[in-house]
N, C-alpha and C positions, 0 to 999 in steps of 0.2 A: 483547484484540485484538493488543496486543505479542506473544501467544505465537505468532499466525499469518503476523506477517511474521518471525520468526528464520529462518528458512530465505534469505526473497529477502535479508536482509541480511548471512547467510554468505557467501551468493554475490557479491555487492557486492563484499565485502571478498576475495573471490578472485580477480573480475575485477581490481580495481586493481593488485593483485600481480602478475598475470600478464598483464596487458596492460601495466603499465608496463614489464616486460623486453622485450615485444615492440617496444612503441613505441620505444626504445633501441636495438632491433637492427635498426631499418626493414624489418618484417616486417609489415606492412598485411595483407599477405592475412590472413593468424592472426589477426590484432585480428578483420576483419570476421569470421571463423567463433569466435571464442571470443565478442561478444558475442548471436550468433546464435544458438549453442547454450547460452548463459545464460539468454537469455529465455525460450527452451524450458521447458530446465530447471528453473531457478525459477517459470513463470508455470504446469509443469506440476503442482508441488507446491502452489502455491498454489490452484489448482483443487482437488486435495485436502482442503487443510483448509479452503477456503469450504465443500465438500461435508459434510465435516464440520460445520463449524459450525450449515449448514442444517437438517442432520439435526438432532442434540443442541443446538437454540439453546434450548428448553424444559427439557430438563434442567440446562443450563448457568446457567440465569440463574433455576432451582431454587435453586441453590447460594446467591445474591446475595437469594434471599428467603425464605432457611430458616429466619429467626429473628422476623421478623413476620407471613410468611404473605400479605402482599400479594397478590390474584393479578393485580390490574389493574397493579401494577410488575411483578411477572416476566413479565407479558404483553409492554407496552411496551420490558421489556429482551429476552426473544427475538429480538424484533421486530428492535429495534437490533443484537445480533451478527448477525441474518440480514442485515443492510443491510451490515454490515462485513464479513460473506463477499465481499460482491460487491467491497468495495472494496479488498482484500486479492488478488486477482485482477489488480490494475492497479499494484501497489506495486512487481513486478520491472521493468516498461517503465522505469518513472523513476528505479530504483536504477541500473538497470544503464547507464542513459544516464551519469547525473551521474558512474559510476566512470569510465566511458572517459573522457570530458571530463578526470577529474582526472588521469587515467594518463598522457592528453596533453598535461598541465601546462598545463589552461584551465580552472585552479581558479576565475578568476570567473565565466567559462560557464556552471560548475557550480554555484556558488552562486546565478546568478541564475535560473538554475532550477528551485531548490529555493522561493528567494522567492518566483518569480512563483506556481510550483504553492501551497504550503503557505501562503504567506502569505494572497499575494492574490485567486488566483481562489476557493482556497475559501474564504476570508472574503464575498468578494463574493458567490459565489453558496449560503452558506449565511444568510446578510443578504438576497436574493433572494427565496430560496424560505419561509425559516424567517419571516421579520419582513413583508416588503410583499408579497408573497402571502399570508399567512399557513396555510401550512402548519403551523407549530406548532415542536414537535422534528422531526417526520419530515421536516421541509423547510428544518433545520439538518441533519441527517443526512445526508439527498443531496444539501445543497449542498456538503458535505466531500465527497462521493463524487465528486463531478461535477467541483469544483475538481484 
């Protein structure tokens, strides 16, 4: 799943670059069109490789049970990259938030951002759905999705 967000996190670390010069030069208008056409951009490749991942999530998670042959775990693990397609799809909104924040030197902004997301909501709502619903894994899985 790391390999499908490199993209939104190249771009992350482009924005910060280049929107902290802007920020610098009090060129606002730029900030809003550079974090505009990152979301794009990123959120358009990430679309990609969810597509990807949808497609090949059985061959993919072949690989992860090529040596026991499980078929009821490489089912479960399809299953699982198909669910992190989707959330791979939502990973440039919050990068690209957290870079402007930092470009604008509102580095705790940014961190409490990342907390409330990563930490907290989806702790909470994969404890939610996963434990007292009892969804199982599939209802840890979209509570990390959802969070």
């Amino acid at each position: 799943m790391s390999l499908g967000m490199i993209p939104a996190i190249g771009v992350e670390a482009a924005i910060l670059t280049i929107s902290e010069y802007y920020f610098g030069a009090e060129n606002y208008k730029r900030i809003k069109s550079i974090y505009k056409y990152s979301i794009i951009f990123s959120t358009t490749i990430s679309i990609i490789i969810a597509i990807i991942l949808f497609i090949f999530a059985n061959q993919i998670s072949y690989l992860f049970t090529l040596l026991n042959g499980d078929k009821s775990l490489g089912y479960l693990i399809a299953n699982i990259i198909r669910l992190f397609g989707i959330y791979i799809i939502f990973v440039p909104l919050g990068l690209s938030s957290t870079a402007m924040f930092q470009s604008a030197q509102k580095g705790f902004t940014s961190l409490s951002l990342v907390i409330l997301r990563d930490l907290l909501l989806s702790t909470i709502f994969a404890y939610i759905l996963g434990i007292l619903l009892n969804f199982g894994v599939y209802g840890i899985y979209v509570g990390i999705i959802l969070g």
